[in-house]
C-alpha positions as CSV (number, residue, x, y, z in Angstrom):
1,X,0.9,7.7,4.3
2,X,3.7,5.3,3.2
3,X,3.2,1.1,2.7
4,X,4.5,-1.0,5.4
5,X,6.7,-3.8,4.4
6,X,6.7,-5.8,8.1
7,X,9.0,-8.5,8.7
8,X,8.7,-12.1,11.0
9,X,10.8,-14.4,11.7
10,X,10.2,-17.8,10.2
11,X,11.2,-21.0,11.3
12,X,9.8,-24.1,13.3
13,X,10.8,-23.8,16.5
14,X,8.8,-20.4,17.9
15,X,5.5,-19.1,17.6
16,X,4.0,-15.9,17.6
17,X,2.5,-14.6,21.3
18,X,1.4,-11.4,21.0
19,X,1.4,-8.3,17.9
20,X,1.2,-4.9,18.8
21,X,0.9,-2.0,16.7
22,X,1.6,1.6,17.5
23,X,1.2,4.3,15.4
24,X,2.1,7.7,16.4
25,X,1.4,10.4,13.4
26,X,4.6,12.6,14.4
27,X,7.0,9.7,15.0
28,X,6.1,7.1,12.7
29,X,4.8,3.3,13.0
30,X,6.4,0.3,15.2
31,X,5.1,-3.2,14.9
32,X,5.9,-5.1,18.0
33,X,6.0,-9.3,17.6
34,X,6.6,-11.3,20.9
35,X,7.4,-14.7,19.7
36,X,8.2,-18.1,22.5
37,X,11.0,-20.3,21.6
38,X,10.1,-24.6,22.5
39,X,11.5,-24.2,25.9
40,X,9.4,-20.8,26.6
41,X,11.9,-18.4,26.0
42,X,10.8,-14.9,24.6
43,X,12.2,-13.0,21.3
44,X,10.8,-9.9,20.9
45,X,10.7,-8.5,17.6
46,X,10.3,-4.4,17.3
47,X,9.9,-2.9,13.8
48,X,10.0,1.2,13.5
49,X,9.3,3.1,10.8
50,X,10.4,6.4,11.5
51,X,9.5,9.5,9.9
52,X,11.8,12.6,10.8
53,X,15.3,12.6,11.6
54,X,16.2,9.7,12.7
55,X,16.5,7.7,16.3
56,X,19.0,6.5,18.7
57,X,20.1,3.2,19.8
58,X,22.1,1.8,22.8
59,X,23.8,-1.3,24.3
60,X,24.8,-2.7,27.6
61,X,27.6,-4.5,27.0
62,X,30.3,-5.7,24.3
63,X,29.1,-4.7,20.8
64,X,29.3,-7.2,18.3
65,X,28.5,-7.8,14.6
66,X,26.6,-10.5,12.5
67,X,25.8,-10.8,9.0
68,X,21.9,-11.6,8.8
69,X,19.7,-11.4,5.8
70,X,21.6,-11.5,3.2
71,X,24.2,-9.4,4.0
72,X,23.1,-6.9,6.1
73,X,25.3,-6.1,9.8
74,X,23.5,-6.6,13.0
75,X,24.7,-4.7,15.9
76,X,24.1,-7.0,19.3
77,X,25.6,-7.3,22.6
78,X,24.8,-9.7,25.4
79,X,23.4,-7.4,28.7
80,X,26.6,-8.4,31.1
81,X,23.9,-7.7,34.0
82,X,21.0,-10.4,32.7
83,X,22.6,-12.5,30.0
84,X,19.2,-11.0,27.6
85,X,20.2,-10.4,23.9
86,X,20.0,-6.5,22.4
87,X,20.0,-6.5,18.8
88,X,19.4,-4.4,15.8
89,X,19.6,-4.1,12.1
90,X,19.0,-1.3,9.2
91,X,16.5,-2.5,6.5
92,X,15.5,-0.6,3.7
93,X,12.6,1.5,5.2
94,X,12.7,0.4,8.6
95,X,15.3,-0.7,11.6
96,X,14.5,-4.0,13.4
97,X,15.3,-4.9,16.8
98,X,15.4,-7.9,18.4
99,X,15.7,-8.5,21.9
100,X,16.1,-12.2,23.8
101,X,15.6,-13.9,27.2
102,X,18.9,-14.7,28.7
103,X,19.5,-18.6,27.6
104,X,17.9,-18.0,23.8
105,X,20.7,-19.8,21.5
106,X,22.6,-17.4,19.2
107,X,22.2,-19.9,17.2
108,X,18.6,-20.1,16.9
109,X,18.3,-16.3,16.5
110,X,20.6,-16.4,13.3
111,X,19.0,-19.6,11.8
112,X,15.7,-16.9,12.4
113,X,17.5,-14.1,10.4
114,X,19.1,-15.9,7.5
């Protein structure tokens, strides 16, 4: 058994909807947070801590890079289908993904990560 460190977003304009926890003995833990921006928007905020080899993640669309937290790179692309935001980032025990309704400002979600 290992100590979970979970991260959430901070910040004025979202709230927190819904947390889900999952644990799965061979895989590991994931903490799911569903947060609402002012104009009802969702963020969905997926935290795994893997135990094993590893996982694998994928895009639909451009890949692009932001520096978030303090210097670490978050791999995003906007889905050229549905406009919804696909993001993820490496964090010392754990990778976080973020995904966003089409019409959530990048803005916002970096303000959320700074």
């Amino acid at each position: 058994v290992y100590q979970i460190d979970a991260f959430e977003l901070t910040g004025d304009k979202e709230k927190k909807k819904k947390i889900v926890k999952d644990k799965k003995l061979h895989k590991g833990k994931t903490l799911r947070t569903n947060y609402l921006t002012a104009d009802n928007l969702k963020i969905n905020v997926i935290e795994k801590w893997y135990q094993g080899d590893g996982i694998s993640v994928s895009f639909r669309g451009e890949i692009k890079e932001q520096t978030v937290l303090g210097g670490k790179t978050m791999q995003y692309a906007i889905d050229p289908a549905d406009g919804t935001f696909d993001g993820f980032v490496l964090l010392e025990d754990s990778i976080l993904q973020i995904y966003a309704d089409q019409g959530v400002d990048l803005d916002l979600i970096w303000s959320l990560l700074e």
